[in-house]
C-alpha positions in Angstrom: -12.4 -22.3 13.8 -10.8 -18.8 14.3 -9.1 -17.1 11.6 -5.3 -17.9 11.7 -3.5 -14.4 11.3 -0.2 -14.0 9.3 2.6 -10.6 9.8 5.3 -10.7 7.3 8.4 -8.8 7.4 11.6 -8.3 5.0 14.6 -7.5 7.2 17.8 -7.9 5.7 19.0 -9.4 2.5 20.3 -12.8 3.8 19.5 -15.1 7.5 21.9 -18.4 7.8 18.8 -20.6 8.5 21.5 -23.3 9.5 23.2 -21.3 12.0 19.9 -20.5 13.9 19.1 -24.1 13.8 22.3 -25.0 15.3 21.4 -22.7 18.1 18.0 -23.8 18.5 18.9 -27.8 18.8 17.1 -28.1 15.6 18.8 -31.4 13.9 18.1 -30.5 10.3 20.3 -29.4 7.2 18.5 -26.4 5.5 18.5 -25.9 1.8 17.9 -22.1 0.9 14.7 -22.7 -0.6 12.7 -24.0 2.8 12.2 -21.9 5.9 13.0 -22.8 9.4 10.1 -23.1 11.2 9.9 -22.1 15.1 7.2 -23.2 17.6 6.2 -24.9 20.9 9.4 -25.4 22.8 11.7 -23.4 20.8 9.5 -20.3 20.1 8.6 -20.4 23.8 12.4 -20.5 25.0 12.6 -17.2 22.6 10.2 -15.7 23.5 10.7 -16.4 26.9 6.4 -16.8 27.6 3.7 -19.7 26.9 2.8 -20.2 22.9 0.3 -21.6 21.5 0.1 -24.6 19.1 -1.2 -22.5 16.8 1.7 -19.7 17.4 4.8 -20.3 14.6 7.6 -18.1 13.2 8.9 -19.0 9.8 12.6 -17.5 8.9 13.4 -17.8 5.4 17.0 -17.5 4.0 16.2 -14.3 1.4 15.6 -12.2 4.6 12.2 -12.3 5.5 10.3 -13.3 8.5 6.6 -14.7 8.7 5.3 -14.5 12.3 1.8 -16.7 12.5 -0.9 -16.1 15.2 1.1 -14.0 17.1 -0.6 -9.8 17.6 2.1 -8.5 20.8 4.3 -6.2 19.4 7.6 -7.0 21.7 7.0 -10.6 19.9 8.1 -9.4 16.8 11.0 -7.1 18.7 12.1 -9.9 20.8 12.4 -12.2 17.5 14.4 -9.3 15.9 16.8 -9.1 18.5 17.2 -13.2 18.2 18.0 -12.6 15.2 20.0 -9.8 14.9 22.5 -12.0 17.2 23.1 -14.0 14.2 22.8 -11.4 11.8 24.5 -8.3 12.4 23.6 -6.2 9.4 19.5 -6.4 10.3 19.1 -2.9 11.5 16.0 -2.8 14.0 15.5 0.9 13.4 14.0 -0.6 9.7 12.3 -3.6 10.6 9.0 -2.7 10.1 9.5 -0.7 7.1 8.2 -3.6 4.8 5.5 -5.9 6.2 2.5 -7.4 5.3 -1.0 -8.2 7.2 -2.9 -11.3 6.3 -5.6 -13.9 7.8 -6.9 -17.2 6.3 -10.2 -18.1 7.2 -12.7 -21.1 7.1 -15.4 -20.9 4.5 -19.0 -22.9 4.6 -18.8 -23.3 0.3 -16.5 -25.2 -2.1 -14.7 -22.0 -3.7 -11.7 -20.3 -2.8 -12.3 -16.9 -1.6 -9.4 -14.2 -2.5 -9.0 -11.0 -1.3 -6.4 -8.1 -0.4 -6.4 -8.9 3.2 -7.8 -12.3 3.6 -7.9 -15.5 1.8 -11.3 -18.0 2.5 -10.8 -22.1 2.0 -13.6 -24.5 2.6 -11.6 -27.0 4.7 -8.4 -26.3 6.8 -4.7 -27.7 5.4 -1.5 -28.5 6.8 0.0 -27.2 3.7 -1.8 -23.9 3.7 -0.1 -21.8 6.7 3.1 -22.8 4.9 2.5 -21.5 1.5 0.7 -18.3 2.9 3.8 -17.0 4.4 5.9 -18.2 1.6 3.5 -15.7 -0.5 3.5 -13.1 1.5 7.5 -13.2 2.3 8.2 -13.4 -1.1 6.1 -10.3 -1.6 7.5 -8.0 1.0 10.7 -9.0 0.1 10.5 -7.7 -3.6 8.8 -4.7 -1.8 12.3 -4.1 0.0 14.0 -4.5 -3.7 11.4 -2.5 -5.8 12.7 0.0 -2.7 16.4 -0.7 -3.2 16.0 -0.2 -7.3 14.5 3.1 -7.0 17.5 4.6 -4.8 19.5 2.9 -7.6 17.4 4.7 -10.6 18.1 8.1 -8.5 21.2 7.3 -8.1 21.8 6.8 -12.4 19.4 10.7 -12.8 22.0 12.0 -10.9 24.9 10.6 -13.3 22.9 11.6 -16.1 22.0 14.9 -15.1 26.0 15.4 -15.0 25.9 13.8 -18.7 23.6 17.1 -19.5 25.2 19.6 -18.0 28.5 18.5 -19.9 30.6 16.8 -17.1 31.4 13.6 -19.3 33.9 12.3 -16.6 32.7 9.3 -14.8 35.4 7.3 -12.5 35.5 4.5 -12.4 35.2 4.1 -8.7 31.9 5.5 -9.0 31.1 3.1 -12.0 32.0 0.1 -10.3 30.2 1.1 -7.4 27.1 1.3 -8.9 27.4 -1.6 -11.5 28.2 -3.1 -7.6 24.4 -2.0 -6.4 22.9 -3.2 -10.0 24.4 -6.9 -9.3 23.3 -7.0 -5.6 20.2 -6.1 -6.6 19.9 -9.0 -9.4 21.1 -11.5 -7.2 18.9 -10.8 -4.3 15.8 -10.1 -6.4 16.1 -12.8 -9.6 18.3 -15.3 -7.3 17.9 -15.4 -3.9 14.1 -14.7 -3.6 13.6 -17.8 -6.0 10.1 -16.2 -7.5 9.8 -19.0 -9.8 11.0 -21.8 -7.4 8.1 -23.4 -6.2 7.9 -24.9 -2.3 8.2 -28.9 -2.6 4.8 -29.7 -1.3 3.2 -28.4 -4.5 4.9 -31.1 -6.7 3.1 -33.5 -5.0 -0.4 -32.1 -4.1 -2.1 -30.8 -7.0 -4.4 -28.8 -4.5 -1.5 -27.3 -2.9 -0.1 -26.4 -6.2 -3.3 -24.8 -7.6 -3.8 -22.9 -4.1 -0.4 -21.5 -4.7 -0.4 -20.4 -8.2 -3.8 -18.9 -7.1 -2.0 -17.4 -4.1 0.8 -16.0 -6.6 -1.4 -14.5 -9.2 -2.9 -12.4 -6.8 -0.1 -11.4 -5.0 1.7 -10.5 -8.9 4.8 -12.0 -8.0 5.4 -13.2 -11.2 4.3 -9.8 -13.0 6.8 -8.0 -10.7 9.7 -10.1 -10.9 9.1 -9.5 -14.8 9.1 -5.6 -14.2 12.2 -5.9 -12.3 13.9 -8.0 -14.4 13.2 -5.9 -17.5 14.3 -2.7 -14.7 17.7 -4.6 -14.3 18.2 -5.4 -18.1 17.6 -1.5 -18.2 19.8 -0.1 -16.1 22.8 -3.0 -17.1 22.4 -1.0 -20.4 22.6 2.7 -19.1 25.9 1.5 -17.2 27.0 0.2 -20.5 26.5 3.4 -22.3 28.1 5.3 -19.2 31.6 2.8 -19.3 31.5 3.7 -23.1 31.4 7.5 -22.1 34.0 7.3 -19.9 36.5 4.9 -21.9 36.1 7.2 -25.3 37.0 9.9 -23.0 39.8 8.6 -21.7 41.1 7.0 -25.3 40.9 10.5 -26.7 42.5 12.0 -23.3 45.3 9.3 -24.7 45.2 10.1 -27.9 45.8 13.7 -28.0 48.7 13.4 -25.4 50.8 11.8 -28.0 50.3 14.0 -30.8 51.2 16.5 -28.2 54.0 15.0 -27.5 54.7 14.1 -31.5 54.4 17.5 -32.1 56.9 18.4 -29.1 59.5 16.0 -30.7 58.7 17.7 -34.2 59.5 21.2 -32.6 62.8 19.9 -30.8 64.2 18.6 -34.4 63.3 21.9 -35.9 64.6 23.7 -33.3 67.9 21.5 -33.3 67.9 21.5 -37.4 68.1 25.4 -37.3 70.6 25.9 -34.2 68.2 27.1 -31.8 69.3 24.1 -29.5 72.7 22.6 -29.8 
């Protein structure tokens, strides 16, 4: 048996799997946490050209796309596009920015065979195409947020450069706006991406479930959605110390306007005590 081949790509943030369903004639209700799964008759209507039994595309709700068997280039364009017309915000100049290459391949032993590119069983699945591009759009998914959290760690130098330099005023426009980024980022990351959700067919397949927590491992999903967790914690407690900058500054920006203005009423009763002012 040939090797089946897997391309993964992260996209946007969000795909209404439902919405594409609808479109597609596909009677089904998705939950976020399974992918919609295109082949025969509605891949080839897409893609406008004769697919294979072996050819699928799996969309999954946290933004990424798995495209199995397929090597043509305008495939992946075409299925951009298709999306695109559901979701606005995908911006095809940045499709390919995060992707991943993979292959699973037919071994003659009993051991599972791991590596960076590859991943060798000794007898073919149903469940296994499934929970390879679950992997792997998982992974370049959290590649597009380990992304996203360094623009937001530049973005926090910047502020604290300013801190430095003695510019203590923050607004808090600019505060909002990246406490803003700092939640997105959670919720896509630590929510949406589900890293510790696991698909259902690994509650009741103990083969599938040991293949996957293999499958994870490698891939450190786990390890990295710990890193960016403890990133987030990180960076809730910079904005912290930068919202109690900025409201000190402003209480004493209070404070010393009304013992300005104490002192102004002070001067008026002097001035009126003495004659000055009538």
């Amino acid at each position: 048996m040939e090797a089946i081949t897997f391309k993964a790509f992260a996209i946007t943030n969000e795909i209404d799997l439902n919405k594409i369903a609808i479109h597609c004639g596909i009677p089904k209700k998705f939950t976020w946490e399974e992918p919609l799964v295109l082949k025969r008759d509605v891949l080839r209507s897409i893609l406008m050209q004769e697919v294979s039994d072996m050819q699928m595309v799996l969309i999954f709700s946290f933004g990424s796309i798995v495209f199995i068997n397929h090597t043509n280039e305008e495939d992946f364009h075409i299925v951009f596009r298709f999306i695109r017309s559901f979701e606005p915000d995908v911006d095809l100049n940045i499709a390919g920015n995060y992707t991943d290459d993979y292959s699973l391949h037919i071994g003659e032993n009993e051991n599972l065979e791991l590596a960076d590119e590859y991943v060798v069983v000794p007898a073919i699945e149903d469940f296994y195409p499934e929970l390879i591009s679950t992997v792997l759009a998982k992974s370049v998914a959290l590649e597009k947020t380990e992304e996203q959290l360094g623009k937001i760690h530049d973005k926090l130098e910047n502020m604290i450069d300013r801190l430095e330099k003695g510019n203590l005023r923050i607004g808090n426009k600019e505060l909002a706006r990246t406490t803003a980024k700092i939640v997105r980022h959670e919720y896509n990351t630590l929510a949406y991406i589900m890293i510790l959700d696991k698909p259902d067919i690994t509650w009741t397949s103990s083969t599938a479930s040991d293949f996957y927590d293999r499958m994870i491992e490698f891939f450190e999903l786990n390890d990295r959605y710990k890193i960016l967790k403890s990133k987030t914690d990180i960076l809730y407690n910079i904005m912290d110390g930068f919202s109690t900058i900025s409201h000190s500054i402003r209480g004493l920006f209070v404070e010393w306007i009304i013992v300005i203005l104490i002192l102004f009423e002070i001067v008026l009763t002097i001035l009126q005590i003495i004659g000055w002012i009538p």
